[in-house]
Backbone bond lengths (Angstrom), bond angles and torsions (degrees), N, CA, C in turn:
res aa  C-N    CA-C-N  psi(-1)  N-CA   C-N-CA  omega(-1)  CA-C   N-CA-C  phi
1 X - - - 1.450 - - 1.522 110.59 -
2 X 1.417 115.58 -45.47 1.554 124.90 -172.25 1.827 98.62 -55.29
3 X 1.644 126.35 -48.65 1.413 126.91 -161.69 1.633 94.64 -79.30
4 X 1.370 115.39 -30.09 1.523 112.14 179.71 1.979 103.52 -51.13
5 X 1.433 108.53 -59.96 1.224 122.67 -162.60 1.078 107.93 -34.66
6 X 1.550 111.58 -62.04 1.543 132.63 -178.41 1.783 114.56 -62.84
7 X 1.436 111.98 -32.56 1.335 111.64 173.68 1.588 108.53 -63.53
8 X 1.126 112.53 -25.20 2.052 105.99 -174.00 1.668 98.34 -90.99
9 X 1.194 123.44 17.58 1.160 128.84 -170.87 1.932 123.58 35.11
10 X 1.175 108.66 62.51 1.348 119.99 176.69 1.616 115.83 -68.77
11 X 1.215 106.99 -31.37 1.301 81.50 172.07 2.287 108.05 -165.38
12 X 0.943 121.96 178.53 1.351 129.22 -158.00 1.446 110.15 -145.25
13 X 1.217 94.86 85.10 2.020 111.42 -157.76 1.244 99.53 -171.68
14 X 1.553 103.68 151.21 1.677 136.04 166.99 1.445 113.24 -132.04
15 X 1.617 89.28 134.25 1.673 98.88 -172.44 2.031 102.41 -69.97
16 X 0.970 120.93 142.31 1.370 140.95 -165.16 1.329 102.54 -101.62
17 X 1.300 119.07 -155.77 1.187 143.56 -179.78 1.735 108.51 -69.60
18 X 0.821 147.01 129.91 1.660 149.81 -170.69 1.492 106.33 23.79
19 X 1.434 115.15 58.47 1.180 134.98 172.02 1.611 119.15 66.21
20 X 0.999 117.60 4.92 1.697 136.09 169.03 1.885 95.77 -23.72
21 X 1.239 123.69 144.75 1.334 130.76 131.66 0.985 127.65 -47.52
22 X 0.967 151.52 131.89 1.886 149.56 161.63 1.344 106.00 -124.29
23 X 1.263 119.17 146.67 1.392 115.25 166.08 1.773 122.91 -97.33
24 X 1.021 124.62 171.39 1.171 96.40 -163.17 1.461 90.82 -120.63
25 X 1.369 133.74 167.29 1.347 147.70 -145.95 1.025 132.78 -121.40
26 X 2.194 111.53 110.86 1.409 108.79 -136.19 1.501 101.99 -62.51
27 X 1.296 126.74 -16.06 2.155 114.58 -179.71 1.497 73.44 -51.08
28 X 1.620 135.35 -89.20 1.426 111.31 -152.88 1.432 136.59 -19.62
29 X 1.207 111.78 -52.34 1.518 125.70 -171.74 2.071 101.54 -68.81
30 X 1.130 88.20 -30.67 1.999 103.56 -176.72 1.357 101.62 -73.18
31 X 1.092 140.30 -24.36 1.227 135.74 -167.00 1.720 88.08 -93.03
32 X 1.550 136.34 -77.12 1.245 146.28 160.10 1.244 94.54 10.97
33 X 1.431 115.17 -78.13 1.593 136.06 -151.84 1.490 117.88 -74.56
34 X 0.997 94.76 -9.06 1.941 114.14 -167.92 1.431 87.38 -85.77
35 X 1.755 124.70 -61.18 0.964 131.62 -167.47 1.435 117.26 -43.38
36 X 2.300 94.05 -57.61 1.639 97.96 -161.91 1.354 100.82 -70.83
37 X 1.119 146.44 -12.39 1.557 125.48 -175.34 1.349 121.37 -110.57
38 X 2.256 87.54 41.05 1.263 98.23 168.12 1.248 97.01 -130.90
39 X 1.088 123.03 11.87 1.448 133.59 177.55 1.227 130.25 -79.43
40 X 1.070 143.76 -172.07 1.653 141.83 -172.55 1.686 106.07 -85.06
41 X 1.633 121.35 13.10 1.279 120.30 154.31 1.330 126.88 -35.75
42 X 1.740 105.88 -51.53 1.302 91.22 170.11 1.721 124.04 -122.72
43 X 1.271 92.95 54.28 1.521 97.77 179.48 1.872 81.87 -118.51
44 X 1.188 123.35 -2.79 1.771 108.87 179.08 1.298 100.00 -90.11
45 X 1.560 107.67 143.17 1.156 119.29 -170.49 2.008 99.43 -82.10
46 X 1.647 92.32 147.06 1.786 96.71 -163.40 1.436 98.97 -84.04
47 X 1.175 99.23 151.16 2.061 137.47 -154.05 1.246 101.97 68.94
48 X 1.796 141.33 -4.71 1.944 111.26 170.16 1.030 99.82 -108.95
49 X 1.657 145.43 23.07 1.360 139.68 158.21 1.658 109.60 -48.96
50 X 1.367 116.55 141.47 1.202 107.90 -157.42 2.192 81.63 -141.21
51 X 1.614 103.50 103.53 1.273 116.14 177.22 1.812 130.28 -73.44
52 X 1.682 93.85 142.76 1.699 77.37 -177.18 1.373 90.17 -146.13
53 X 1.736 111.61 155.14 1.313 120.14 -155.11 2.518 80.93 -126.13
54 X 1.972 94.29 135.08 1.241 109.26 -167.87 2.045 86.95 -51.22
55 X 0.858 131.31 173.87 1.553 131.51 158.81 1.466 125.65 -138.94
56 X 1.955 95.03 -18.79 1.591 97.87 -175.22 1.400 77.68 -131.17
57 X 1.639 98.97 129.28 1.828 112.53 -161.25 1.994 99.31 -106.19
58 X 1.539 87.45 -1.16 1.535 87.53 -175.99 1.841 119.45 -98.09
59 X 1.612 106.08 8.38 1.006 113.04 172.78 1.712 96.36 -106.32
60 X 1.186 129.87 11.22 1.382 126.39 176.51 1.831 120.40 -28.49
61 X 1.399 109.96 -43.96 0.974 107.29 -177.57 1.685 127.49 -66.89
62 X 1.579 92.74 -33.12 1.534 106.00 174.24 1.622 115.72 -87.24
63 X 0.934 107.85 -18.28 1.561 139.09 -146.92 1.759 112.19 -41.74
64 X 1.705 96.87 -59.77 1.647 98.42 157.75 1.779 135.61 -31.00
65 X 1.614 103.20 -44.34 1.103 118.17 171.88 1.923 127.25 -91.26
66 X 1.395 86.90 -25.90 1.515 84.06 176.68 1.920 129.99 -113.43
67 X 1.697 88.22 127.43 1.661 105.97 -138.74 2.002 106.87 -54.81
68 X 1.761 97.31 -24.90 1.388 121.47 -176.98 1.902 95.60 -70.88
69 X 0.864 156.88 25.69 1.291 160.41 132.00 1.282 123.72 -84.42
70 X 1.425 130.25 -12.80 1.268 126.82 -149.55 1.892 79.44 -136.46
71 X 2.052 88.15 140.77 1.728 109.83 -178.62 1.085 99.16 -114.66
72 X 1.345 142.92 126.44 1.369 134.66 126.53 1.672 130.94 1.37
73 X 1.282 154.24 118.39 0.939 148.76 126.24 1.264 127.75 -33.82
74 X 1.111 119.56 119.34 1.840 123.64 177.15 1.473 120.04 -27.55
75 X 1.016 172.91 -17.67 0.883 153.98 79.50 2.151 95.90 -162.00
76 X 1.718 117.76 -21.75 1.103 155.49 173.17 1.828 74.67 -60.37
77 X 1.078 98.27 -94.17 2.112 104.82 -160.11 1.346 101.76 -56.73
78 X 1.357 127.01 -15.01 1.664 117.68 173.96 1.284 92.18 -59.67
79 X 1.583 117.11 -71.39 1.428 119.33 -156.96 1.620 102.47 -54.80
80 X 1.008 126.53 -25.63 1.706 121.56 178.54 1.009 122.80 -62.29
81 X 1.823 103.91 -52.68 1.554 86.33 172.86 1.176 121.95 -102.09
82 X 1.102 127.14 13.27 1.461 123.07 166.95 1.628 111.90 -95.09
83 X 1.289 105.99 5.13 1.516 121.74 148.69 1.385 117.06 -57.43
84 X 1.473 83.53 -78.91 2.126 112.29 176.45 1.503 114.26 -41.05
85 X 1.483 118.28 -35.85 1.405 112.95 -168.23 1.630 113.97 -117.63
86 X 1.601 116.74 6.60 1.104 120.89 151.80 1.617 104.78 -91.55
87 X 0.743 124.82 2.84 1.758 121.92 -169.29 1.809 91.28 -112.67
88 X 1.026 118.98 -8.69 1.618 108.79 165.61 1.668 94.15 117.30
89 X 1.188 111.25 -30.54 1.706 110.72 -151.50 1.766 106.45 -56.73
90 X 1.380 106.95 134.44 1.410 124.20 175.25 1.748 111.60 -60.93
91 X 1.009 113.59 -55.80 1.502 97.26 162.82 1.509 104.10 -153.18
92 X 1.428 106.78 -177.39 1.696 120.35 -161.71 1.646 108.11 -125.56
93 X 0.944 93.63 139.46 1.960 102.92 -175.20 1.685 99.50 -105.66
94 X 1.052 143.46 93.45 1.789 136.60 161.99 1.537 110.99 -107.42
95 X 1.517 104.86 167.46 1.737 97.28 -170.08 1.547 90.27 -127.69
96 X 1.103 117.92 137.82 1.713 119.96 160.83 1.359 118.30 -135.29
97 X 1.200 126.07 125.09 1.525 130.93 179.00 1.459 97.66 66.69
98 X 1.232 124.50 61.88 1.741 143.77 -161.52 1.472 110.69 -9.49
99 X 1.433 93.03 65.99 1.210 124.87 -178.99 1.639 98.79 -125.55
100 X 1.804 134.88 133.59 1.148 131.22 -170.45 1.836 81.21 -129.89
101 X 1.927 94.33 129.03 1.612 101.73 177.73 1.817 97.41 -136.22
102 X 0.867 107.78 150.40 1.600 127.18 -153.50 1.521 99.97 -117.14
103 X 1.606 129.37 104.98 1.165 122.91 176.26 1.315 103.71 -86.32
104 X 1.335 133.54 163.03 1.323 135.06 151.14 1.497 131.12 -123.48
105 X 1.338 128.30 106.86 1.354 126.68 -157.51 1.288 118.68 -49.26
106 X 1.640 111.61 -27.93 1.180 98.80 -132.75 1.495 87.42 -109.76
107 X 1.386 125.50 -30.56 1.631 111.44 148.09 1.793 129.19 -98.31
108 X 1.396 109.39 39.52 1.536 127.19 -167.97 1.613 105.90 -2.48
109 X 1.425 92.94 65.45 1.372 99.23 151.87 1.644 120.40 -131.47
110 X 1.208 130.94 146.91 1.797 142.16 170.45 1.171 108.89 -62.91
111 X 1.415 123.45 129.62 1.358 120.10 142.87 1.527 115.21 -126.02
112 X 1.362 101.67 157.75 1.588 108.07 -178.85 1.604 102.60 -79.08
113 X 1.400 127.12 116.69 1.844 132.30 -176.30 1.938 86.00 -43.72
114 X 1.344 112.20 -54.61 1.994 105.13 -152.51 1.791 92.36 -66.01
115 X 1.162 141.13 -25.98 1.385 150.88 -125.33 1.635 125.18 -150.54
116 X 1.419 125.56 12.85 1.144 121.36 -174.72 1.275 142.07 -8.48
117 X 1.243 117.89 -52.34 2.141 141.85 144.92 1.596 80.33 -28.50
118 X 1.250 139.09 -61.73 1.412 96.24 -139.81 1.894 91.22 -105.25
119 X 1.505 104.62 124.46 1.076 133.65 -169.48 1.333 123.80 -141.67
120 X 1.318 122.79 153.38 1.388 133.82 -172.82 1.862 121.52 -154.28
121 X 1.209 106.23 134.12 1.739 95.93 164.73 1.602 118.43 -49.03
122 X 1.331 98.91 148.13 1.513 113.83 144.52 1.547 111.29 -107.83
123 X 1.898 86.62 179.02 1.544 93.88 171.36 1.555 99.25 -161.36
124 X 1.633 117.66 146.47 1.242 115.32 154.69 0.839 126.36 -130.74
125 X 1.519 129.21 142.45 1.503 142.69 -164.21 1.134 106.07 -111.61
């Protein structure tokens, strides 16, 4: 249940000092992102890109490289955005668990539309 939580991406935090919230720090997420859109994103041929959203935000640092960080997309929002981003589109609006999260191609990162702070890499393969 706990890896489920984190797979729907609820939230974008590290426990701190006597369990404090912290947020974690967009250079972090910039470094991530620097990487993936140097990645075989666009060496996949467009409509079989096959998308994945970061899920464990505490491997951030390794995160690009390590495969145990990275969730699958439902297979419904694969086809969406690999709709959206073979069709040119700059980023994608989908809702899950009536929740509306906003990809953006062009720095493949998530944000929640109600919540911006809470954010995460993508990636496509």
């Amino acid at each position: 249940a706990k890896a489920k939580a984190k797979a729907k991406g609820k939230a974008k935090a590290k426990a701190g000092p006597r369990g404090v919230i912290k947020a974690i720090a967009a250079k972090e997420f910039a470094a991530v992102s620097a990487k993936l859109k140097k990645s075989a994103s666009k060496e996949t041929v467009a409509g079989k890109g096959k998308w994945y959203f970061m899920s464990d935000l505490r491997k951030i640092k390794a995160g690009a490289d390590d495969e145990a960080a990275w969730t699958k997309y439902t297979p419904k929002m694969n086809k969406q955005l690999e709709d959206a981003y073979s069709k040119g589109f700059k980023q994608y609006t989908m809702t899950f668990k009536d929740k509306q999260y906003i990809v953006k191609f062009n720095t493949m990162m998530q944000f929640r539309a109600d919540d911006k702070s809470l954010q995460r890499p993508v990636k496509r393969e």
